[in-house]
N, C-alpha and C positions, 0 to 999 in steps of 0.2 A: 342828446338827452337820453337817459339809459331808462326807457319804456318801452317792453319788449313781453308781448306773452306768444310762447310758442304754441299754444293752446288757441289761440285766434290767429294763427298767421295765416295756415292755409287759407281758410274764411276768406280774411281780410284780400291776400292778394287775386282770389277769384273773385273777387269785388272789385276791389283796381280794375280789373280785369274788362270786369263787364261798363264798368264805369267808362274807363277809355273807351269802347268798342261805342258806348252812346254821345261820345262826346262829340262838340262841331265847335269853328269859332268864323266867327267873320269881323271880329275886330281888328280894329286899327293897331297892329302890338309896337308899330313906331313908337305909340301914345301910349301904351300899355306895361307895366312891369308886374310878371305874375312872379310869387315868391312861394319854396313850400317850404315850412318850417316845421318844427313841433309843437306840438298844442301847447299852452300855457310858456310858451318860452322866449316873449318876449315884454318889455315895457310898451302901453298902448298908448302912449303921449309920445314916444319914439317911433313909433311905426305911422302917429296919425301926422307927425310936423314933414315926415320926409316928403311927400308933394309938393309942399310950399320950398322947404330946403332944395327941391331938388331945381326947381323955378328960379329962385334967388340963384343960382350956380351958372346956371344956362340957358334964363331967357326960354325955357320949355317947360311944357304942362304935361305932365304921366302921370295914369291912373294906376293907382298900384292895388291891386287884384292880389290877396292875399288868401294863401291855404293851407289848413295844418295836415299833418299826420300822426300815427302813435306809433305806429312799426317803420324800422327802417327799410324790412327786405319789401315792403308795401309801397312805399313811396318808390324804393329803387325802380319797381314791375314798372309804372306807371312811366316811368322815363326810358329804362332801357328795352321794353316790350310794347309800350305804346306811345314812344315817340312824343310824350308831352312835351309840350315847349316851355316848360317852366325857364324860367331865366336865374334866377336866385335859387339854390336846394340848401338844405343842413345837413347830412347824416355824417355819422359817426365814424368814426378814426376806420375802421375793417371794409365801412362802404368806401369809403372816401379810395381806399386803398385799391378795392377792388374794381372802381370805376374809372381808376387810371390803369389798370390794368388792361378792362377791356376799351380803352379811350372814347371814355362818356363824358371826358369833364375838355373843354376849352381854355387855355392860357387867359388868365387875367390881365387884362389890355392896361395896366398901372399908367399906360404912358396919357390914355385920357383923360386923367384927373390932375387938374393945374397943383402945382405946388401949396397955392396958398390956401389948398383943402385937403391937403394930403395929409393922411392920416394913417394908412396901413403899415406906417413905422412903429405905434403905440404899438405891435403884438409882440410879449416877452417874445424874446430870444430862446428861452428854457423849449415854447411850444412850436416854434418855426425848428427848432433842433428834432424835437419829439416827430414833428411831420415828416421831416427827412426819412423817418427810419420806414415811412408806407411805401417809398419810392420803390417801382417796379423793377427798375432798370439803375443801375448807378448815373445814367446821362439823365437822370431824370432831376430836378429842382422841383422839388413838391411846393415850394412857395410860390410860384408862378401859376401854381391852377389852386390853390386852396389858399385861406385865411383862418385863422381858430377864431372861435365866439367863442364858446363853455369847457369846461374841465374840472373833472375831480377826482377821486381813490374810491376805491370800494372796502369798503370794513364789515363791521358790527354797529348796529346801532343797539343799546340796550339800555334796561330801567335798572339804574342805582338799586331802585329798593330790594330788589330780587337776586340780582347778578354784582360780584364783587367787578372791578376791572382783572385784577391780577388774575383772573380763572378767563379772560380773553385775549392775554398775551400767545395767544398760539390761536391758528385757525381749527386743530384739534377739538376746540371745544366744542364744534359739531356733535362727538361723539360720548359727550360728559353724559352718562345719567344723567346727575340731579337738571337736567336742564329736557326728561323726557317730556314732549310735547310741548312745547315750550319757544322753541325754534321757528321763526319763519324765516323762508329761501326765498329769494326773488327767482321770478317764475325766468332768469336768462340762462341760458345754457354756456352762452361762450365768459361771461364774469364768473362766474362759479368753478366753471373747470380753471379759468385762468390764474384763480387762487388757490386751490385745493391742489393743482397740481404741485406750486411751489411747496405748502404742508407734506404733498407725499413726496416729493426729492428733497426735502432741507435737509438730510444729510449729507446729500450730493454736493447741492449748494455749498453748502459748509466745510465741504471738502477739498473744493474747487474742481471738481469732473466736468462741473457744468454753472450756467449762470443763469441768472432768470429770464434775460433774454431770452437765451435760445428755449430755454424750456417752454416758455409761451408760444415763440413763433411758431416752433416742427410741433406738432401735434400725432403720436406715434400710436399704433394699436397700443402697447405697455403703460401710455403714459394715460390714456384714456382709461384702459382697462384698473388701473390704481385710483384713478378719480373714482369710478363706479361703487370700486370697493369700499371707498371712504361712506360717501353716498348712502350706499344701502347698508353699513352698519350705523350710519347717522340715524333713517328711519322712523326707528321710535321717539328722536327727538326731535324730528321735524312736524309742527301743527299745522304747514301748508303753505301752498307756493304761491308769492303773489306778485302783483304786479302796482297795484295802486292804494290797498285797505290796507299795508299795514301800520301804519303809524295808529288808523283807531284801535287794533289787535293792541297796538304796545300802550296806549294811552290807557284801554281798560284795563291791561294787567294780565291779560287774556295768552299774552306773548313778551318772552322775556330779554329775546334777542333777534335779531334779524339782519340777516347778511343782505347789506344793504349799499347804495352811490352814498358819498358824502351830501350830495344835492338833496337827496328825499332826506337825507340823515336831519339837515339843517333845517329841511321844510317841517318833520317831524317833532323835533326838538321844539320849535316857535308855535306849534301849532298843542304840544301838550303840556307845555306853557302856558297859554293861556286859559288850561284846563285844571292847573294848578300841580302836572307831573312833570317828572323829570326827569329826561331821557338824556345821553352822553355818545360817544361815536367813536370809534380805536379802530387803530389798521393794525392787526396781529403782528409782529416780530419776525415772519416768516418774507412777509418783504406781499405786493399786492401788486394790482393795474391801478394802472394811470390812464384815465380813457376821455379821448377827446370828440366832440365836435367841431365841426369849422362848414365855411361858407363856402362854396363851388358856384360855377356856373355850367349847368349841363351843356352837355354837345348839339341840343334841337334846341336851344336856347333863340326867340327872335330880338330879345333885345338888351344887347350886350352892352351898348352906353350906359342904360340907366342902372343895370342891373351889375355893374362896378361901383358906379356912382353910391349904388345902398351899399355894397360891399365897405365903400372906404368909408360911409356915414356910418357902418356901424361899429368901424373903429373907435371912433372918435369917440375921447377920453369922458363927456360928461355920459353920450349917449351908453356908454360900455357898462357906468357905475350905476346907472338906470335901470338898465336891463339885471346889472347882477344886483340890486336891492328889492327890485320885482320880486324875482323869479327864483333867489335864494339858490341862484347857483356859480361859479365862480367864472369871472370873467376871463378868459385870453389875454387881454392888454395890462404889461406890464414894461413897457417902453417906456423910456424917460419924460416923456410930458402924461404920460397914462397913469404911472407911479406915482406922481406928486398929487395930482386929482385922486387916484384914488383911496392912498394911502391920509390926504385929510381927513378921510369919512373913515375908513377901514380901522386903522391903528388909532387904538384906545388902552393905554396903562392902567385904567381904573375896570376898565371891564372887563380886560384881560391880564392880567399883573406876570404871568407867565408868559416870557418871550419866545419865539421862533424864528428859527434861522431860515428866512427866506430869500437866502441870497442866490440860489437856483434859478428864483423866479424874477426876482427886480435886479439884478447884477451884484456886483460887488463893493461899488461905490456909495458912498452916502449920497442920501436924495435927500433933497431940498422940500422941507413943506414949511411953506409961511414963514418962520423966522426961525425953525431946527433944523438940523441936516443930521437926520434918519440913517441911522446903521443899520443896514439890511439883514446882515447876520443877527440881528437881534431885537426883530419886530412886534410888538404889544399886537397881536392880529388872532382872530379868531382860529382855533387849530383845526376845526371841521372847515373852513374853506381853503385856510394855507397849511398843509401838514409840513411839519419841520424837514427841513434837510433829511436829516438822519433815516426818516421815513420815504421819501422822495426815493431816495441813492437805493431801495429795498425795493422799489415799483419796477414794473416790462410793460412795454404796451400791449394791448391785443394786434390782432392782423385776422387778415381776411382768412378765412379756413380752408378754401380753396374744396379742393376733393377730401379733405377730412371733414367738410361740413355732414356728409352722411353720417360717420363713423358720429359726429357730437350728437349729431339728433335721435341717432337709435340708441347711444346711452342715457338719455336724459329721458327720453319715453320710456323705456325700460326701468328708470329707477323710478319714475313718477308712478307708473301701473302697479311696481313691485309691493308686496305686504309684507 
C-alpha cells in the first residue's frame, strides 16, 4: 500500500526502535499467528472468519494477533533490527526485494496446504512475472518466498472542472503555469523520481538508447540530478506534499491535480462522490510504475503452518474480491477460478461502456462467467483499477535503491526545503 511520508520516517523507525527494545512475549506462538499488514488494508469479516477457517482445515485453534503499520522502511526495522517474530508481513515490491536480498524472507512451505484448499494458483500470471524481476540472483524463484495481494499505477488524479485531460497526457504538466499552486505531490520519493525520470528520458525512450526498465532500475547521479531539475522548476506549482489529505484538498477545489496510486485515486474518486464532485485518474503517455505488494513470511517467523495457511486464505477468490471492494484497491488474483469470481462483480457494460484490454492480467482465453464467455482483450472493467494494455506495456517496476537510497533522499530534501 503506497503510504509513505519521508517526513516521519526517521521518527517512526526510532519508535519501532524503542518499541522493540520494550517488547517481551511469553505466548504459546504454536497457538498464535501474528500478522503485519497496512492499516486499513484489509476486509474485517476476512480477517475475523479465518480462526474458525483455519479450525475447519486442521482440527487446531490460532489466535491471530493482528498489527498494522503506515511506513514500509518501519515495519522493515522492527523485523530485520529487532528480530520480531511476526509470521505473516506485506511490504511492497523494493522491500520485498530487498529482504531477499539480505535473506529475511523464508520459502513458502506450499507443500502444507491439502489440494482441496489450495488456492495460491488464483494469482495472475501477469504479477508472479512482475515478481520475478525483484529476484536477487537468477537461481532465485521469487514465487516461492512471496505471493501478491494489491497492485496498481501511479498517475494524476484531477478535478474535470478545472483541468482538461489532454493538458495531462505528459507527466510535463508538473511545470504548466496555469496549474501554479495547484499541484499536490505525494509526499514518496522513489514513485515520483520513478516517473519523472521516464518524462526527463522520453526521448531516449523514443529513440530506443534506453527502456523504462533500466531507467528505473540504475538510478545514476545524471538521472537524479534531471528529476531535481524537473522538480524545482515545478515549484511554484506544487501546493504541498502529502501523504493522506489530499482527496479533501481536491474535493474543495483547493487542488487541481495530484500525482497520486490508482488506489487512493479510486478511494478519492468514491469519496468526492459522495460529495457531489468529480474527480477522474490518467497515467501520462510517457509510460509509469507499476507497484506491488505481496505477502512474505519473515525469517524469525514462529509459526510457519498457520501463517501459509493465511497466506493461501487470502488467495482465495471470494476472500481477494472482499478485500479489493473494502479497501478500493486492486487485487493480485487473476487465475482462472479468481477471474470468473471476480469478473461477475468487476465487469459491468453499463457502468463502463468503454472496454479494456486486460489480457495481461486474466490471459488470453475467454473466461467463463455464468452463461458468457468474456473476451479478456476487451473487458467493460473499471480503468482506475485495470489500465488497458497499452498503458501496462508503458509501466517498470521500482526496486530496491540500494546505495542510491542516500543520493534519492538528499534530492527530495533538497527540493522540499528549496523556495
Amino acid at each position: 500500500m503506497k503510504k509513505f511520508s519521508i517526513l516521519n520516517s526517521q521518527f517512526s523507525i526510532v519508535l519501532a526502535l524503542a518499541l522493540i527494545l520494550c517488547s517481551c512475549t511469553g505466548t504459546d506462538r504454536a497457538h498464535q499467528l501474528k500478522v503485519l499488514n497496512w492499516a486499513d488494508y484489509i476486509d474485517e469479516d476476512v480477517k475475523a472468519n479465518f480462526e474458525q477457517w483455519y479450525f475447519d482445515q486442521t482440527g487446531e485453534k490460532v489466535e491471530l494477533v493482528y498489527e498494522t503499520f503506515d511506513i514500509n522502511e518501519t515495519a522493515l526495522t522492527k523485523i530485520e533490527v529487532g528480530h520480531e517474530d511476526y509470521d505473516v508481513f506485506c511490504p511492497s515490491e523494493y522491500i520485498i526485494e530487498r529482504m531477499l536480498k539480505k535473506d529475511l524472507i523464508l520459502p513458502i512451505q506450499k507443500e502444507l496446504i491439502p489440494d482441496s484448499i489450495w488456492y495460491f494458483d488464483n494469482i495472475s500470471p501477469f504479477v508472479t512475472g512482475k515478481f520475478q524481476q525483484m529476484a536477487p540472483r537468477h537461481d532465485i524463484k521469487v514465487s516461492d518466498y512471496t505471493v501478491g495481494y494489491m497492485w496498481g499505477t501511479t498517475g494524476f488524479i484531477y478535478n474535470p472542472q478545472f483541468v482538461n485531460r489532454e493538458d495531462l497526457l505528459s507527466w510535463g504538466a508538473v511545470l504548466d503555469p496555469k496549474f501554479e499552486n495547484r499541484i499536490l505531490m505525494k509526499d514518496a520519493f522513489r514513485d515520483v523520481y520513478s516517473v519523472l525520470v521516464l518524462y526527463a528520458f522520453a526521448d531516449d525512450i523514443e529513440a530506443g538508447r534506453v527502456n523504462r526498465d533500466e531507467l528505473v532500475r540504475n538510478i545514476t547521479p545524471k538521472r537524479v540530478a534531471a528529476v531535481k531539475d524537473i522538480l524545482l522548476k515545478a515549484k511554484k506549482q506544487i501546493c504541498g506534499w502529502e501523504v493522506d489529505f489530499g482527496k479533501e484538498e481536491m474535493t474543495k477545489g483547493k487542488a487541481w491535480l495530484n500525482l497520486s496510486w490508482s488506489g487512493d485515486a479510486q478511494f478519492a474518486i468514491e469519496e468526492a462522490a459522495d460529495m457531489g464532485v468529480m474527480l477522474d485518474y490518467i497515467v501520462p503517455q510517457e509510460g509509469s510504475n507499476v507497484w506491488f505488494d505481496g505477502w512474505v513470511i519473515p525469517k524469525f517467523a514462529k509459526n510457519v503452518k498457520a501463517a501459509t495457511y493465511f497466506i493461501d486464505y487470502m488467495c482465495r477468490a471470494d476472500n481477494a474480491l472482499a478485500n479489493m471492494d473494502e479497501i478500493g484497491y486492486v487485487s493480485c488474483a487473476g487465475g482462472p477460478e479468481a477471474a470468473a469470481v471476480i469478473l461477475a462483480e468487476q465487469n459491468d457494460e453499463e457502468e463502463w461502456p468503454e472496454t479494456v484490454d486486460a489480457s495481461y492480467f486474466f490471459g488470453d482465453e475467454p473466461i467463463k462467467v455464468g452463461d458468457e464467455m468474456l473476451d479478456p482483450h476487451a473487458l467493460h472493467l473499471n480503468p482506475v483499477y485495470y489500465a488497458d494494455k497499452s498503458i501496462i506495456d508503458r509501466c517498470a517496476l521500482m526496486h530496491d535503491a540500494g546505495d542510491a537510497q542516500e543520493m534519492l533522499l538528499e534530492m527530495w530534501n533538497e527540493i522540499k526545503l528549496a523556495r
